[in-house]
C-alpha positions in Angstrom: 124.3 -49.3 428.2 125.5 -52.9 428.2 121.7 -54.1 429.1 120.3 -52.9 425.8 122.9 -54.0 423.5 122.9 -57.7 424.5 118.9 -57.6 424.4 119.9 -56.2 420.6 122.0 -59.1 419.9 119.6 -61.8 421.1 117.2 -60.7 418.6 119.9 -60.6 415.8 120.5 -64.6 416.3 116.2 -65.2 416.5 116.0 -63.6 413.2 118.4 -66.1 411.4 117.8 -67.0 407.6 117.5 -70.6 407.5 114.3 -71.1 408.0 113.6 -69.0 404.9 116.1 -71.0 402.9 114.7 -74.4 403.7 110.9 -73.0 402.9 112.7 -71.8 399.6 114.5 -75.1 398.8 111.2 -76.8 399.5 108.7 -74.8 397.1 111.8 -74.8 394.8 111.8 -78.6 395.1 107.7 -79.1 394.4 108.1 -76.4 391.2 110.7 -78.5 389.7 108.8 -82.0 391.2 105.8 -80.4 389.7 107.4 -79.2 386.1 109.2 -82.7 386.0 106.3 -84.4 386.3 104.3 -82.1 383.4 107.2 -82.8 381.1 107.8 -86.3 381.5 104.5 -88.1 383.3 102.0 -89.4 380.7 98.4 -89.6 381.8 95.3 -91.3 380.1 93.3 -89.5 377.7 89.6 -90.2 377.2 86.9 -90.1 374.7 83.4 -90.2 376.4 80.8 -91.3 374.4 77.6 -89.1 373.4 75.1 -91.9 374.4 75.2 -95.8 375.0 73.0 -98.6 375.6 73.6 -102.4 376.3 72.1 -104.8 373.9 71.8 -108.6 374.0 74.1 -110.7 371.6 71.7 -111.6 369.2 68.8 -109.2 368.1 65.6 -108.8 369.9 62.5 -110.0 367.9 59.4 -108.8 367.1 56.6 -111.0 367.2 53.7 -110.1 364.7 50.3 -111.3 363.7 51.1 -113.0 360.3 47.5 -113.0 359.3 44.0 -111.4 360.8 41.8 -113.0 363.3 40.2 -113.8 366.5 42.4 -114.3 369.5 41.4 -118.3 371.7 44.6 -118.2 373.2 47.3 -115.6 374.9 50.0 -117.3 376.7 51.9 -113.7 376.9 53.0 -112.3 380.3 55.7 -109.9 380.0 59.1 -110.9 381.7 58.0 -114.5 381.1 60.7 -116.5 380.0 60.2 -118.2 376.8 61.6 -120.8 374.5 62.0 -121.2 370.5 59.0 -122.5 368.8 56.3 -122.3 371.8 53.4 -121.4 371.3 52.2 -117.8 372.4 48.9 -116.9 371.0 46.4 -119.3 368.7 43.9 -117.7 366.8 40.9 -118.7 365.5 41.4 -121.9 363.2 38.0 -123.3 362.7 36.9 -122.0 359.0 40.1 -123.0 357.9 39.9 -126.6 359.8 36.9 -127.3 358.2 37.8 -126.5 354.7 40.8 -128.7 355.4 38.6 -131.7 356.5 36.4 -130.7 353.0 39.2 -130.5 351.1 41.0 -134.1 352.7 37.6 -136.2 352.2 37.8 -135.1 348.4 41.4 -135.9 348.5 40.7 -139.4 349.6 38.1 -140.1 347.3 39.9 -138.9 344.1 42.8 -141.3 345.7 40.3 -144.3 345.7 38.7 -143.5 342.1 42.7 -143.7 340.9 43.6 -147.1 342.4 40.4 -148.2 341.2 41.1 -147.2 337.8 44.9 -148.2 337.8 43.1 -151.4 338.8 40.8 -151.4 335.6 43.6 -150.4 333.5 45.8 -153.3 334.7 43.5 -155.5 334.0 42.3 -154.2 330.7 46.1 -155.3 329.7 46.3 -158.1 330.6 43.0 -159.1 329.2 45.1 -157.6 326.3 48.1 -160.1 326.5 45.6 -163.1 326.6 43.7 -162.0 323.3 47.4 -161.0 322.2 48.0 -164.8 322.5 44.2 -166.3 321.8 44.9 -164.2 318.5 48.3 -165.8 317.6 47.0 -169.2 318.4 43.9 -168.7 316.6 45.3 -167.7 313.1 48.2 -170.5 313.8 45.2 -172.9 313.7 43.6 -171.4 311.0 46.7 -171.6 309.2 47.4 -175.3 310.1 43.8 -175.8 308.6 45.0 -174.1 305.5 48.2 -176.1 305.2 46.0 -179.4 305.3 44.1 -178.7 303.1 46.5 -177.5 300.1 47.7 -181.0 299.3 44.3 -182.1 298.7 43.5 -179.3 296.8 46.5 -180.0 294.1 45.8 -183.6 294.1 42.0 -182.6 293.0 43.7 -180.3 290.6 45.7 -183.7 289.5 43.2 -185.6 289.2 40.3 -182.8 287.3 43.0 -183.1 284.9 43.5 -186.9 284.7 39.5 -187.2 284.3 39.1 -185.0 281.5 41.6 -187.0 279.7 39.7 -190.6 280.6 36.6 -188.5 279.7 37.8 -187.4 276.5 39.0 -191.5 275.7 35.9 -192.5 276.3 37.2 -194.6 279.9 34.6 -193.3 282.0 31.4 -192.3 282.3 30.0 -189.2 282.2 28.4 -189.7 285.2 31.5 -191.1 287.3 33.4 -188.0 285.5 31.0 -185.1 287.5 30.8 -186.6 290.5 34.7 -187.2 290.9 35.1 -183.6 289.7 32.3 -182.1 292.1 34.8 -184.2 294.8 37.6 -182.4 293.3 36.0 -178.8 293.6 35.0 -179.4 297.4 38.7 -179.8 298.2 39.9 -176.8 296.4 37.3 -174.6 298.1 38.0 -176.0 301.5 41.5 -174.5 300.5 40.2 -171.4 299.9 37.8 -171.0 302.9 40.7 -172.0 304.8 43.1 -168.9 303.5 39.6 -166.8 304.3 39.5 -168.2 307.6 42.8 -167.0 308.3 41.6 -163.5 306.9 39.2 -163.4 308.7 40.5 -164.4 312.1 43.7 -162.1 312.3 41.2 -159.0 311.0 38.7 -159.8 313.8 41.5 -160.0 316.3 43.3 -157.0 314.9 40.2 -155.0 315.5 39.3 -156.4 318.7 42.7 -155.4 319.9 42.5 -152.0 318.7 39.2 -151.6 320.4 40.7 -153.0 323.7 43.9 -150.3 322.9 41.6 -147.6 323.2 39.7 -148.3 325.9 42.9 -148.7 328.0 44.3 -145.4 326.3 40.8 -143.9 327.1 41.4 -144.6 330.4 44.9 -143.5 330.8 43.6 -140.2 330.2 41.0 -140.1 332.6 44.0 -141.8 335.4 45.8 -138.2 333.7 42.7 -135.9 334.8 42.1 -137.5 338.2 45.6 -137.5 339.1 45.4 -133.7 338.4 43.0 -133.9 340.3 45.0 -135.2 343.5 47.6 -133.2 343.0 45.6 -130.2 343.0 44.2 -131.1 346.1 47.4 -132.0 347.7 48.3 -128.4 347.1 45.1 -127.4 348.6 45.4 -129.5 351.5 49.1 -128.2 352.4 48.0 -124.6 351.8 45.6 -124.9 354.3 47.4 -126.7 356.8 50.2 -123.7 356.5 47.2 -121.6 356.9 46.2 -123.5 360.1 49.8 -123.5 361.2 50.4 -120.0 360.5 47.2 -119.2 363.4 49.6 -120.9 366.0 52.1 -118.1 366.5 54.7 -119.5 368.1 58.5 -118.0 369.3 61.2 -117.2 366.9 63.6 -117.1 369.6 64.1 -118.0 373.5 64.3 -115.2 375.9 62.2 -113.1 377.8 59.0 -110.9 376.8 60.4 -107.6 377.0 57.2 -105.7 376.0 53.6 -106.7 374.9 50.6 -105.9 373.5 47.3 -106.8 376.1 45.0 -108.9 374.5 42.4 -111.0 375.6 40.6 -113.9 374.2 38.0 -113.2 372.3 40.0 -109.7 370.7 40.6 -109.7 367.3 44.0 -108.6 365.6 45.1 -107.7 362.1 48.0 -108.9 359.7 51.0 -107.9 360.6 50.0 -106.2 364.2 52.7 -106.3 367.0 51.8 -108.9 369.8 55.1 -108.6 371.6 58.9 -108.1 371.7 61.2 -111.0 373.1 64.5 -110.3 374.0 67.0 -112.6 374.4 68.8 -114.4 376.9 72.2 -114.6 377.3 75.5 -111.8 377.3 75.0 -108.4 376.6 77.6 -106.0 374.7 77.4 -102.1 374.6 76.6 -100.2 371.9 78.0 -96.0 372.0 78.1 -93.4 369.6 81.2 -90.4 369.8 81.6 -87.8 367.9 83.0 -88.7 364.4 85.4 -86.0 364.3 87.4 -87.2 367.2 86.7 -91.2 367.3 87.5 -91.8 363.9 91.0 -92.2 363.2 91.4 -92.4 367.2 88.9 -95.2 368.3 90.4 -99.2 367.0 89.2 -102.7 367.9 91.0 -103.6 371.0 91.2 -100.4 373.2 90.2 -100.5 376.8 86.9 -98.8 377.2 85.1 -98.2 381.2 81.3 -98.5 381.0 79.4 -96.4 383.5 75.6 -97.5 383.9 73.3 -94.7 384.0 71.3 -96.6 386.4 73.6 -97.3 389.3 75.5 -94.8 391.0 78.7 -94.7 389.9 80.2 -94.0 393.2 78.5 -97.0 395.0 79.0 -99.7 391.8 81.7 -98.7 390.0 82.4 -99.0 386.5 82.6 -102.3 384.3 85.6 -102.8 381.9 85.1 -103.1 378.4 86.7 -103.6 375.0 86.3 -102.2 371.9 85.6 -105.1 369.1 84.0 -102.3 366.5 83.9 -99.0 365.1 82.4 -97.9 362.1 84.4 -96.7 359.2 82.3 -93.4 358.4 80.1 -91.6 360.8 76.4 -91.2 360.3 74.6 -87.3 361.4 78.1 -86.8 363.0 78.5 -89.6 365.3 80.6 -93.4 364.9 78.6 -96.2 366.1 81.5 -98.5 368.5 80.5 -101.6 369.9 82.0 -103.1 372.7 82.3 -106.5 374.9 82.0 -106.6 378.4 84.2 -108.4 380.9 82.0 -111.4 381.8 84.1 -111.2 385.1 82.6 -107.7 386.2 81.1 -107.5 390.0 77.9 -105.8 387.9 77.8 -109.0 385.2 74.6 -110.0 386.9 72.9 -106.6 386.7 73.6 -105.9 382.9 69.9 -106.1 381.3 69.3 -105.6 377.9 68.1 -101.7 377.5 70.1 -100.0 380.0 71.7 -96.9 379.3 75.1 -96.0 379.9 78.2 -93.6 379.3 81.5 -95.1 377.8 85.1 -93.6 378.5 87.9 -95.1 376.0 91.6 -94.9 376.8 92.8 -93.1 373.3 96.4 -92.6 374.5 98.9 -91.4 377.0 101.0 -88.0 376.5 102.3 -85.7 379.1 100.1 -83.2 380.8 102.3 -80.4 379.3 101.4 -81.6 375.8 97.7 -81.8 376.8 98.4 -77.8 377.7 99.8 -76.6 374.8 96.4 -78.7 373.0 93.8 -77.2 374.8 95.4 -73.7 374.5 95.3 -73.9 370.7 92.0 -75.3 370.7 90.6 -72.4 372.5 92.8 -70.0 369.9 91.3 -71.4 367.0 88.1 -71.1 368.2 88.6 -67.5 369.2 90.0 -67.4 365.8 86.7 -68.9 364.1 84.7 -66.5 366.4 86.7 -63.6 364.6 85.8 -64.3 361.3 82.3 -65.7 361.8 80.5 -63.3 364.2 77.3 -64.9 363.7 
């Protein structure tokens, strides 16, 4: 009997509890590891945008016919890199080149027939000053003439008198008496054809002037018309030089030619038709729309964002970190418009194009994962909820 019972106890001591109570304390430890860790850990929560797309810093521009015509020259080769103000397509300037050359030879003779006549009317006044003076000098003379000849005239007044008084007393003859009088007589009336002369001279001037006052004002007026005239002209001449210009469409921008329009010399376009789109050069920032009803209020300028390009594979290039700079205050057909800036320090800086698609995850906050439970369980009830009482 003693054979069996000490096989019996041998098996008693290999079937000790320990092992059972350190498997416990170790599950025991991971549960409360585990539910420490649910309470008190926070984790990262995301909002993932519906859709994104990088886009230059400045806007892409279109580049449009501004009038209709007849292509000579296409410089436009899409990815070509091009600057502000070049020159990309010329159409056809010669009807308006040759109207310009009309209108510029009539131009330049109007412009001679107005310094000729400022010429004429400069010299019609100062033809004007010299009679202005000829005429002062002439009546002063005239006058002088007149003013000799009044003493004379009173001293043959004097003496008419004093001869009909020696006539009368008998001291001279008759004879002697007319022919001192006739003497007398003369010298009065070269008094009066004196005062007449002077009359006569400041009228004839007066009028000549006046005639020589309206020839120059005549001429003023026709200066008037032909200036008009040049100014008219002018305004012809720069129209069609903007119209000449306008056929040399040139760059508004520098970048590159993103998309274009083939045309050929010789093809003919109409106002306003699309030639080709240039996009610009330089750093790119993201554009993403989220759902309004969870980025508004949640989404703020600053917030860490990672931008994944739809292009690459996110497993082989990663992601490149962004930062919100924008939201919109009110969403649009349910969805926020956020822009972001990229890190120019990314490993993909040199791949970010204008155009590319992409998806945007934005740190909102951090809560504990027991918190994030107790969310998504009372989402799903109120949705059950909803269902209820809206079967449809």
């Amino acid at each position: 009997m003693s054979t069996p019972f000490s096989r019996t106890l041998r098996a008693l001591e290999a079937e000790s509890p320990r092992p059972a109570l350190l498997a416990l304390l170790l599950v025991s430890a991971f549960m409360l590891a585990g539910l420490a860790w649910v309470s008190f850990a926070k984790v990262a929560v995301y909002e993932t945008s519906r859709s994104a797309r990088l886009e230059a810093g400045v806007a892409s521009s279109v580049l449009q016919s501004p009038v209709s015509g007849e292509i000579t020259d296409s410089f436009l080769q899409l990815g070509r890199t091009v600057h502000a103000g070049e020159t990309l397509v010329t159409l056809d300037t010669s009807a308006a080149r040759l109207q310009l050359n009309v209108e510029r030879t009539r131009h330049e003779a109007r412009r001679r027939e107005v310094n000729a006549l400022g010429e004429e009317i400069r010299a019609q006044e100062k033809a004007l000053d010299f009679e202005r003076l000829a005429k002062r000098a002439t009546i002063n003379e005239a006058r002088s003439h007149a003013e000799a000849a009044r003493p004379l005239s009173r001293f043959a007044d004097a003496e008419l008198e004093r001869l009909i008084q020696m006539r009368d007393k008998g001291l001279i003859s008759e004879v002697d008496y007319l022919r001192r009088r006739s003497e007398a007589e003369r010298d009065r009336l070269n008094e009066r054809t004196a005062l007449q002369a002077v009359n006569r001279v400041g009228a004839e001037m007066t009028t000549r002037e006046s005639d020589r006052l309206g020839t120059i004002e005549q001429l003023r007026r026709q200066l008037q018309v032909l200036e008009g005239q040049c100014a008219t002209s002018a305004a012809q001449i720069s129209q069609l030089a903007f119209e000449v210009e306008r056929r040399s469409i040139k760059s508004p921008i520098s970048g590159v030619i993103g998309d274009l329009t083939v045309l050929k010399s010789g093809a003919y376009v109409r106002d306003g038709a699309l030639l080709a789109t240039i996009i610009p050069t330089g750093e790119v920032h993201a554009v993403a729309e989220f759902a309004a009803g969870r980025a508004l209020g949640r989404l703020h300028a600053g917030q860490r964002a990672r931008l994944r390009l739809e292009g690459l594979p996110w497993g082989q290039y990663g992601s490149v970190v962004a930062t919100v700079t924008r939201v919109a205050i009110e969403g649009r057909a349910g969805a926020a418009r956020v822009e972001l800036d990229v890190s120019p320090g990314s490993p993909l800086a040199a791949r970010l194009e204008h155009g590319l698609s992409a998806s945007v995850d934005i740190e909102v906050e951090r809560v504990q994962p027991a918190l994030l439970l107790v969310r998504a369980l009372g989402e799903l009830a109120g949705r059950r909820t909803q269902a209820r009482v809206d079967p449809t």
